[in-house]
Structures are given as C-alpha cells and as structure tokens.
CHARMM internal coordinates of N, CA and C (Angstrom, degrees):
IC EDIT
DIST 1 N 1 CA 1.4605
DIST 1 CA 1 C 1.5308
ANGL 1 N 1 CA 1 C 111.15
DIST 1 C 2 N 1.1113
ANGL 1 CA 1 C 2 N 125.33
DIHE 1 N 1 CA 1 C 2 N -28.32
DIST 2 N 2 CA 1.5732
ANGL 1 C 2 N 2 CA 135.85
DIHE 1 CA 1 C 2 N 2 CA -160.42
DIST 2 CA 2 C 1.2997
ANGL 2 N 2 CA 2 C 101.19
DIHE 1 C 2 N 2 CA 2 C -89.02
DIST 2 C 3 N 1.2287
ANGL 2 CA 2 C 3 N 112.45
DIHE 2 N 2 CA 2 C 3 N -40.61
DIST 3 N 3 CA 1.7168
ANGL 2 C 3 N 3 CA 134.15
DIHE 2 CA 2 C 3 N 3 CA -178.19
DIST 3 CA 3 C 1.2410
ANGL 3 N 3 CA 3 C 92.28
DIHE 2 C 3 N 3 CA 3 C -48.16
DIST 3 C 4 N 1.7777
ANGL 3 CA 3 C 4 N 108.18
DIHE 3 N 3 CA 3 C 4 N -68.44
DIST 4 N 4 CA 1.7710
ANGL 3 C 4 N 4 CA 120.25
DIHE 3 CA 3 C 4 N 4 CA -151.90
DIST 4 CA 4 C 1.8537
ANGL 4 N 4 CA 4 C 104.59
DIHE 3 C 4 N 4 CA 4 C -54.43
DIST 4 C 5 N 1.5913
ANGL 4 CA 4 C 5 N 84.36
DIHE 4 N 4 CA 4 C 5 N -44.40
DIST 5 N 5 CA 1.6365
ANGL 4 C 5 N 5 CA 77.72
DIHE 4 CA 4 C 5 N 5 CA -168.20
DIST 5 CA 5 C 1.6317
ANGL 5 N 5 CA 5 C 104.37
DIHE 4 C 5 N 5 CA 5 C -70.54
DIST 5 C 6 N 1.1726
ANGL 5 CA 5 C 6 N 123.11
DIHE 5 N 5 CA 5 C 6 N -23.20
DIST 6 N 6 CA 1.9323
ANGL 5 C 6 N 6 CA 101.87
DIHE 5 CA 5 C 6 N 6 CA -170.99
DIST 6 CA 6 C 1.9742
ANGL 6 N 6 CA 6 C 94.06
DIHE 5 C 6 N 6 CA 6 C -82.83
DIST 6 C 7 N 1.2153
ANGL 6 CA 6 C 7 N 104.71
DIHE 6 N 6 CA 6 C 7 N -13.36
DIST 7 N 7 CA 2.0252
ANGL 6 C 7 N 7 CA 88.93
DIHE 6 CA 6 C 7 N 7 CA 176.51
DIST 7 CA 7 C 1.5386
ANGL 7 N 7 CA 7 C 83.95
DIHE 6 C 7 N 7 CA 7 C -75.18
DIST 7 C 8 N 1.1150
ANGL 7 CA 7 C 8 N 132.70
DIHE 7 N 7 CA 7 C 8 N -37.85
DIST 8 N 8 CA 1.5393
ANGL 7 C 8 N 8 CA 109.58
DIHE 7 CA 7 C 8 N 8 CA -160.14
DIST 8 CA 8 C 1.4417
ANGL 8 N 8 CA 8 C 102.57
DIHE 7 C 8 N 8 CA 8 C -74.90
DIST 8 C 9 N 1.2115
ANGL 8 CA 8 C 9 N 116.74
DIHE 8 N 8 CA 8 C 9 N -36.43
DIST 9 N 9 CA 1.8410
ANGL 8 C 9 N 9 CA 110.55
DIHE 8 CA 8 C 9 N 9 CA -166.73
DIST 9 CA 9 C 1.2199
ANGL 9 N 9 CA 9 C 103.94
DIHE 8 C 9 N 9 CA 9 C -81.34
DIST 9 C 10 N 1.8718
ANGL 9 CA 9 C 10 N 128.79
DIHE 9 N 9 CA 9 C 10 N -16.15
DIST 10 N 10 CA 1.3444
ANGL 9 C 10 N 10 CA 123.97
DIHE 9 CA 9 C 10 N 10 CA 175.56
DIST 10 CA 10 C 2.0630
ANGL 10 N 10 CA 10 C 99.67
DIHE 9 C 10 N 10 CA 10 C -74.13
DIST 10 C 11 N 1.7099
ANGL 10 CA 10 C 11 N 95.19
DIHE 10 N 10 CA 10 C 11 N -50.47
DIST 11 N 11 CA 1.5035
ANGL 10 C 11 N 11 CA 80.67
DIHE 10 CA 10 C 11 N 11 CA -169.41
DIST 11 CA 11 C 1.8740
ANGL 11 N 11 CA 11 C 128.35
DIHE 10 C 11 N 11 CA 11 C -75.38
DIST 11 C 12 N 1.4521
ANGL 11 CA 11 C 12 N 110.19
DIHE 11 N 11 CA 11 C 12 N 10.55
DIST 12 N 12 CA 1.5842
ANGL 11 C 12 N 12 CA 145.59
DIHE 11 CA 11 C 12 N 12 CA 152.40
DIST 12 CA 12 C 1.3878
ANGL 12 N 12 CA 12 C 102.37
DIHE 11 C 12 N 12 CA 12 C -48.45
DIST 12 C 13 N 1.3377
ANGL 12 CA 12 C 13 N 106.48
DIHE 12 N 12 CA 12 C 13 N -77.61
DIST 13 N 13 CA 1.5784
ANGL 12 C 13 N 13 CA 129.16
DIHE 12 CA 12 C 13 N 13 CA -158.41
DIST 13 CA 13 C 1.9945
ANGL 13 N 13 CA 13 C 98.03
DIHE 12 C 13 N 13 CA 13 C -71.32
DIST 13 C 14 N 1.3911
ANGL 13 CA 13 C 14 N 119.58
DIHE 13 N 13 CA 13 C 14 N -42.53
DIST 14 N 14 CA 1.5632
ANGL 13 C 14 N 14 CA 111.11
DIHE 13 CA 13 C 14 N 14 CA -171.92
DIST 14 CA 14 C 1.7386
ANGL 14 N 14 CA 14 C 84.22
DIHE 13 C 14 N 14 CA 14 C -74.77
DIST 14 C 15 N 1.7839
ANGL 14 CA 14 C 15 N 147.34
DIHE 14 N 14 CA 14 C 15 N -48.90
DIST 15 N 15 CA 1.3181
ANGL 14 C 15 N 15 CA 107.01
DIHE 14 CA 14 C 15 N 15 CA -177.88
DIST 15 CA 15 C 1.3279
ANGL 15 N 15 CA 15 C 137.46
DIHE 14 C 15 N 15 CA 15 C -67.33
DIST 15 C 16 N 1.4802
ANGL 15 CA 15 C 16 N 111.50
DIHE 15 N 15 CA 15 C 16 N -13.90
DIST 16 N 16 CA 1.5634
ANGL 15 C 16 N 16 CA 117.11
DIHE 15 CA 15 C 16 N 16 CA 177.71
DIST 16 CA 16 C 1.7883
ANGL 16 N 16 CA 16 C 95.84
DIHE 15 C 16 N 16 CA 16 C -79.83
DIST 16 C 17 N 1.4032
ANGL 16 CA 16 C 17 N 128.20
DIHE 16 N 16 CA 16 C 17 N -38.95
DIST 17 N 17 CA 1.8314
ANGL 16 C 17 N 17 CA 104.72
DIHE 16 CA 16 C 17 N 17 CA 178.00
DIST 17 CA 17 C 1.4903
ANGL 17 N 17 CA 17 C 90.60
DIHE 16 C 17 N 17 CA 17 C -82.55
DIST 17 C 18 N 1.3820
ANGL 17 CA 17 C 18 N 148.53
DIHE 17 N 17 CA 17 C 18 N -3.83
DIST 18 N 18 CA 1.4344
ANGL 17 C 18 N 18 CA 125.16
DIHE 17 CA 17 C 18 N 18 CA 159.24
DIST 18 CA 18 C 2.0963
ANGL 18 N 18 CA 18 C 109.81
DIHE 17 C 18 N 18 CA 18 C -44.96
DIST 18 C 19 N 1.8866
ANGL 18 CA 18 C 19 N 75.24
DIHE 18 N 18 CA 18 C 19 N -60.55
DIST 19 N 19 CA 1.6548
ANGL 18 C 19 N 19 CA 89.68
DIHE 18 CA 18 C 19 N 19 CA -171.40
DIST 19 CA 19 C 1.5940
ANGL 19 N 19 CA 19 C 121.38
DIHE 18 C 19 N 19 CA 19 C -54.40
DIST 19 C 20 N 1.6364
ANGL 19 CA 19 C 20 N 120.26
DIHE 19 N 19 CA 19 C 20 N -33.04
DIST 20 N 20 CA 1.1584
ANGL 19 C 20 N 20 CA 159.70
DIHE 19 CA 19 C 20 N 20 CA 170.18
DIST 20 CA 20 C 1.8384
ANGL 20 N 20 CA 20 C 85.81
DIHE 19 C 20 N 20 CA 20 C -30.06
DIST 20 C 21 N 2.0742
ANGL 20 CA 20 C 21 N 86.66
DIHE 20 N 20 CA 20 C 21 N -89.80
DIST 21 N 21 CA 1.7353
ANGL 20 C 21 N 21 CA 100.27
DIHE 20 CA 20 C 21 N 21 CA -168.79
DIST 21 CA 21 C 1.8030
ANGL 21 N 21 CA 21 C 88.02
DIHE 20 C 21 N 21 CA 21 C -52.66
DIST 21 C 22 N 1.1480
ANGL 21 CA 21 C 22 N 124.45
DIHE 21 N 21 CA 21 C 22 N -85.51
DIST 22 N 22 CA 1.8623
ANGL 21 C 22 N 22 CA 94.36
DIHE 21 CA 21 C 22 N 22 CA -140.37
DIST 22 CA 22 C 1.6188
ANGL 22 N 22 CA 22 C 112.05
DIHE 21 C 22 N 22 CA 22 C -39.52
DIST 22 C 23 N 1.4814
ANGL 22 CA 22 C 23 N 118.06
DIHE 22 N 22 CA 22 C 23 N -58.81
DIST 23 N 23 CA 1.7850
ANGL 22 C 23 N 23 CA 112.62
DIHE 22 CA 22 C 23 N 23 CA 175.46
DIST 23 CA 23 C 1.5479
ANGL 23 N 23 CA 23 C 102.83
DIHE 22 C 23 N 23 CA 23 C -8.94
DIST 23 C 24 N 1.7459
ANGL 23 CA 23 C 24 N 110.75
DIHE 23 N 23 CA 23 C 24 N -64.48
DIST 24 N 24 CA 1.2204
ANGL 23 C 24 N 24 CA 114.00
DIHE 23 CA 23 C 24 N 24 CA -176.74
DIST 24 CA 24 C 1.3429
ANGL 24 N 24 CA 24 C 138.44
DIHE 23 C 24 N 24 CA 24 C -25.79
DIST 24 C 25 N 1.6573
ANGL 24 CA 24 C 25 N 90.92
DIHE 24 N 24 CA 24 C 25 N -75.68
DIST 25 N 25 CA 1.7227
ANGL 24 C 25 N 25 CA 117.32
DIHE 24 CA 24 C 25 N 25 CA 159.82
DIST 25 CA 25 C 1.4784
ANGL 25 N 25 CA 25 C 103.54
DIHE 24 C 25 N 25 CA 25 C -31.00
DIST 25 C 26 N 1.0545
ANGL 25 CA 25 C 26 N 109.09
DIHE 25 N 25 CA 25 C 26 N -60.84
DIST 26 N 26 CA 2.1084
ANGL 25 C 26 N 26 CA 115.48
DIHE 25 CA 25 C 26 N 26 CA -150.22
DIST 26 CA 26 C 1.4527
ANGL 26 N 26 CA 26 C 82.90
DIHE 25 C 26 N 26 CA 26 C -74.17
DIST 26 C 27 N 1.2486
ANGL 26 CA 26 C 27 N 142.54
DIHE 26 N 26 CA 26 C 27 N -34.84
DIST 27 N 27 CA 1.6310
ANGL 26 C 27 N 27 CA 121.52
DIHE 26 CA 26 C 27 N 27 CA 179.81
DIST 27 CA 27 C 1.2307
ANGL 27 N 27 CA 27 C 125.13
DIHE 26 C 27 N 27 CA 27 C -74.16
DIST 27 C 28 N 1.7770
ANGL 27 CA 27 C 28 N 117.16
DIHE 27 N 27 CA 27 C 28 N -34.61
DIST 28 N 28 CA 1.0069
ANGL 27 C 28 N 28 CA 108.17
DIHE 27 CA 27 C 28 N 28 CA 168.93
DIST 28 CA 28 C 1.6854
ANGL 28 N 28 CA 28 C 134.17
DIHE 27 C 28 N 28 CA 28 C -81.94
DIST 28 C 29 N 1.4794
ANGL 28 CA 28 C 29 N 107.31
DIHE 28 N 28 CA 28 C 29 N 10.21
DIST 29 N 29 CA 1.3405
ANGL 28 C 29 N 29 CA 122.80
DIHE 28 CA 28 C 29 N 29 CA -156.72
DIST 29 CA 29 C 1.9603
ANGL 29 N 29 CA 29 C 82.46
DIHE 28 C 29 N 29 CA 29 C -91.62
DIST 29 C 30 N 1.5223
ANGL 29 CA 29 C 30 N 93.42
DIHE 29 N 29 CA 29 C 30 N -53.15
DIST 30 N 30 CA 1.2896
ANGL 29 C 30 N 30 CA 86.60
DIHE 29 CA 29 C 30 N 30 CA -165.04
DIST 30 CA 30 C 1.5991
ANGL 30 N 30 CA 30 C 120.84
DIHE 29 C 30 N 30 CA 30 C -70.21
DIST 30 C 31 N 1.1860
ANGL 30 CA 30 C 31 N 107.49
DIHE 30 N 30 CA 30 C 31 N -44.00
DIST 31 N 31 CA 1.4434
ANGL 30 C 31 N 31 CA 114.50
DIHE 30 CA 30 C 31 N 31 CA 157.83
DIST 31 CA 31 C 1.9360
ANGL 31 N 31 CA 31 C 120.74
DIHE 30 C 31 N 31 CA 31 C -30.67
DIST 31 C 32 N 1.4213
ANGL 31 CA 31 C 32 N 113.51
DIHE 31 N 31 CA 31 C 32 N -39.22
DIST 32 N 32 CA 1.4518
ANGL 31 C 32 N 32 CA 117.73
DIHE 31 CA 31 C 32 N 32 CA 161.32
DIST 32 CA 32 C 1.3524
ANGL 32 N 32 CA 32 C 108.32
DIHE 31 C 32 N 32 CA 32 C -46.51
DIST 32 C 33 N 1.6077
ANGL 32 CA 32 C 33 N 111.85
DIHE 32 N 32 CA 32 C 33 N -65.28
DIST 33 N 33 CA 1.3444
ANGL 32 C 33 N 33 CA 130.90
DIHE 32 CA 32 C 33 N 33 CA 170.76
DIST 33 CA 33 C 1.1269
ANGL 33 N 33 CA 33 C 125.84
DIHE 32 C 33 N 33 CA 33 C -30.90
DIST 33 C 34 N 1.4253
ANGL 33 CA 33 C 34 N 144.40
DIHE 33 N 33 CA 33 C 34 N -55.45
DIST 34 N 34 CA 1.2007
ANGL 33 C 34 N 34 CA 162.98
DIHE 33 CA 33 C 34 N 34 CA -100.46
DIST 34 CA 34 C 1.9344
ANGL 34 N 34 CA 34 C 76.11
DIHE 33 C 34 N 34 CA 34 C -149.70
DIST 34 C 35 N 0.9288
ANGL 34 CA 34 C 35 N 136.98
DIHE 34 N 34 CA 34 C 35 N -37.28
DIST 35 N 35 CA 1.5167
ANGL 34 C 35 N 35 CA 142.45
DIHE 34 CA 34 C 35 N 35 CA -150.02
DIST 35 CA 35 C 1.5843
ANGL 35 N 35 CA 35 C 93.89
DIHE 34 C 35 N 35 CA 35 C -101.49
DIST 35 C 36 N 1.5335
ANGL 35 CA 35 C 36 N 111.28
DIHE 35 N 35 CA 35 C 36 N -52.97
DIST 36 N 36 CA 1.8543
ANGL 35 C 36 N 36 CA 109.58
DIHE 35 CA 35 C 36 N 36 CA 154.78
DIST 36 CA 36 C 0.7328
ANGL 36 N 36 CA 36 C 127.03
DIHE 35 C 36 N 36 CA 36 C -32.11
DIST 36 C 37 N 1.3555
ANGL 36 CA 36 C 37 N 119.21
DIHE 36 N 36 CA 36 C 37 N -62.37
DIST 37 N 37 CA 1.9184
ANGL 36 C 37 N 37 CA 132.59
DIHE 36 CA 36 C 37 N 37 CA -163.20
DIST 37 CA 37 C 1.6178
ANGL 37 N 37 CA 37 C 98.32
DIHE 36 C 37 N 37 CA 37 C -81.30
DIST 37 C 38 N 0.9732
ANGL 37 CA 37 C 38 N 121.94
DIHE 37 N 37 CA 37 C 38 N -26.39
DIST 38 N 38 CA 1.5459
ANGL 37 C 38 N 38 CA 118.48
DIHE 37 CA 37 C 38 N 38 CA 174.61
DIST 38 CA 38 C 1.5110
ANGL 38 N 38 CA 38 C 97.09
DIHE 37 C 38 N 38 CA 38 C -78.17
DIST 38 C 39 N 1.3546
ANGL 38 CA 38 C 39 N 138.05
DIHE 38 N 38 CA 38 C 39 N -54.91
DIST 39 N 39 CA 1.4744
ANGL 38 C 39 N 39 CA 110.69
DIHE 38 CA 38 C 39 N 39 CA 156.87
DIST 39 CA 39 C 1.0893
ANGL 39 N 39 CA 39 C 145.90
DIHE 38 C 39 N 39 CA 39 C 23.11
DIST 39 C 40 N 1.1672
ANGL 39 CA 39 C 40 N 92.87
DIHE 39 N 39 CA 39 C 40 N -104.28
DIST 40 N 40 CA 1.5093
ANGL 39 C 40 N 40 CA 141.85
DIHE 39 CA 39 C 40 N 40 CA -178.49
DIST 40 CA 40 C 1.3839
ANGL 40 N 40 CA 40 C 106.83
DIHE 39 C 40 N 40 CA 40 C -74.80
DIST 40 C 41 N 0.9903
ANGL 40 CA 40 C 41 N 125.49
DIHE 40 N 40 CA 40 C 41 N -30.59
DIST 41 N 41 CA 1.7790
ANGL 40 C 41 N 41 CA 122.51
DIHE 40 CA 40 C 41 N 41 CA 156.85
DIST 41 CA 41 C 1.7311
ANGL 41 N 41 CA 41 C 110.67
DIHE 40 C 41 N 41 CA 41 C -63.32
DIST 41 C 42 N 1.3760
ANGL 41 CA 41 C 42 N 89.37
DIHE 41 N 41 CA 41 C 42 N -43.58
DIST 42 N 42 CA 1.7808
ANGL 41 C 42 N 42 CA 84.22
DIHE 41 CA 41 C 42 N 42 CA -174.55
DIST 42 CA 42 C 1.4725
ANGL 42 N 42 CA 42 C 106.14
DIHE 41 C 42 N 42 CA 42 C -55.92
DIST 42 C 43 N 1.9031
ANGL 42 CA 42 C 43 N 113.73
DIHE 42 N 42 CA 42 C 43 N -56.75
DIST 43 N 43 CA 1.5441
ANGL 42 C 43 N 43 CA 100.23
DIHE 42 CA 42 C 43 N 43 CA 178.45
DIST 43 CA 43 C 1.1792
ANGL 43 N 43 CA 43 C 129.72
DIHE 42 C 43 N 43 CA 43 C -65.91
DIST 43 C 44 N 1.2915
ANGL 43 CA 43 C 44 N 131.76
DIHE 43 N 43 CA 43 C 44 N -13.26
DIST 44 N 44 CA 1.3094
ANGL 43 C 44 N 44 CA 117.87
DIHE 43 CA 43 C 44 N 44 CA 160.49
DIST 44 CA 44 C 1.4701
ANGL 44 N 44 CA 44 C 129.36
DIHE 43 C 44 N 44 CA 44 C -95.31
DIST 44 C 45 N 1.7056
ANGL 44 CA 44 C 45 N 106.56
DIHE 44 N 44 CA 44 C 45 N 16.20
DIST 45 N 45 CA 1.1083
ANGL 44 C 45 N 45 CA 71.16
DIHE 44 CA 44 C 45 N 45 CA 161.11
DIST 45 CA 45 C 1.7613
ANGL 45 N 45 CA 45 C 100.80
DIHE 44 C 45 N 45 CA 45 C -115.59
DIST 45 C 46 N 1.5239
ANGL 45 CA 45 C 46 N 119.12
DIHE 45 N 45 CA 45 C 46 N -6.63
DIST 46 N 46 CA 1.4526
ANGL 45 C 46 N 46 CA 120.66
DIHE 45 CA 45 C 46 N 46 CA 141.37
DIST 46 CA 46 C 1.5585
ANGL 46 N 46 CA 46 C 114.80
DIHE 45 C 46 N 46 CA 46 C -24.07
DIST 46 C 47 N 1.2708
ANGL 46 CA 46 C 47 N 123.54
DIHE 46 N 46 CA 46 C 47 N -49.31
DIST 47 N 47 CA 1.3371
ANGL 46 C 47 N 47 CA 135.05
DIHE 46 CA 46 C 47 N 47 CA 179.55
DIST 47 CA 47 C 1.5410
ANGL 47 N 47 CA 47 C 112.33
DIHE 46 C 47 N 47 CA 47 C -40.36
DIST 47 C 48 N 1.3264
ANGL 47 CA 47 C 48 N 95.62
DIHE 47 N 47 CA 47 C 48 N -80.28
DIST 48 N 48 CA 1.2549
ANGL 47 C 48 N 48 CA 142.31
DIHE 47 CA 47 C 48 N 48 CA -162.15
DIST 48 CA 48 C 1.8893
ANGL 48 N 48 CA 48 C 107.79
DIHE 47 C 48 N 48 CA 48 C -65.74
DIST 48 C 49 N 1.0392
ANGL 48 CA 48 C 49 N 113.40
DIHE 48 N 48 CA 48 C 49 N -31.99
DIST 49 N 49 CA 1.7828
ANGL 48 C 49 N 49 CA 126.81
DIHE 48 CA 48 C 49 N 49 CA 151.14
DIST 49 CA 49 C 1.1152
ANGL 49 N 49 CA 49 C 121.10
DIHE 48 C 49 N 49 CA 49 C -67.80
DIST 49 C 50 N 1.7320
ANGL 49 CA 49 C 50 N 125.67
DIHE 49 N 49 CA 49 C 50 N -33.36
DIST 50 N 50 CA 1.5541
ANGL 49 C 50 N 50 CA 108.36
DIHE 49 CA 49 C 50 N 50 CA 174.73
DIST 50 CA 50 C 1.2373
ANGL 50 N 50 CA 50 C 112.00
DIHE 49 C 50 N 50 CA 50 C -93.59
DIST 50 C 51 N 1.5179
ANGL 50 CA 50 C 51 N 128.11
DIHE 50 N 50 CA 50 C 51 N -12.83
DIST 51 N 51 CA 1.5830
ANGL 50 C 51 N 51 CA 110.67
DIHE 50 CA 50 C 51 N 51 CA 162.39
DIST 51 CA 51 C 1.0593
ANGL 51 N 51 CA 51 C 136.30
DIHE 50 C 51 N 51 CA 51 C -42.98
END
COOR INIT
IC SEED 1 N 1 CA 1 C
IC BUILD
C-alpha cells in the first residue's frame, strides 16, 4: 500500500514538472519573440529618425 501511494505521488509530481518544463519552454520561446519584435522596433525606429 505505501509503495502504491509514493508511485502515485512520484507519478503526480513527474506530470506537474512535465507541465512545469513545457510552461517553461512556452515562456522562453516567447520571450525570444518578444526580444525580435523589440528588434525590429529598435531599427525602425533608428530608421525612421535619420530620415
């Protein structure tokens, strides 16, 4: 019985750090993203000042 329940609270705990790592992934993906578009804002508006 003691067994069953720690596979269950281990295999609990590996889907919440499943859920954990992707959250992860998807923040830092967008953060790349978000780090692009800030870019590309900077050169245009670098651009857009020396005209």
């Amino acid at each position: 019985m003691i067994t069953q329940t720690m596979q269950s609270k281990e295999s609990k705990e590996s889907k919440e750090n499943s859920k954990i790592s992707f959250a992860n992934a998807f923040l830092k993906q967008n953060a790349s993203k978000l780090n692009e578009i800030q870019n590309a804002n900077s050169q245009t508006l670098a651009r857009s000042e020396a005209l």
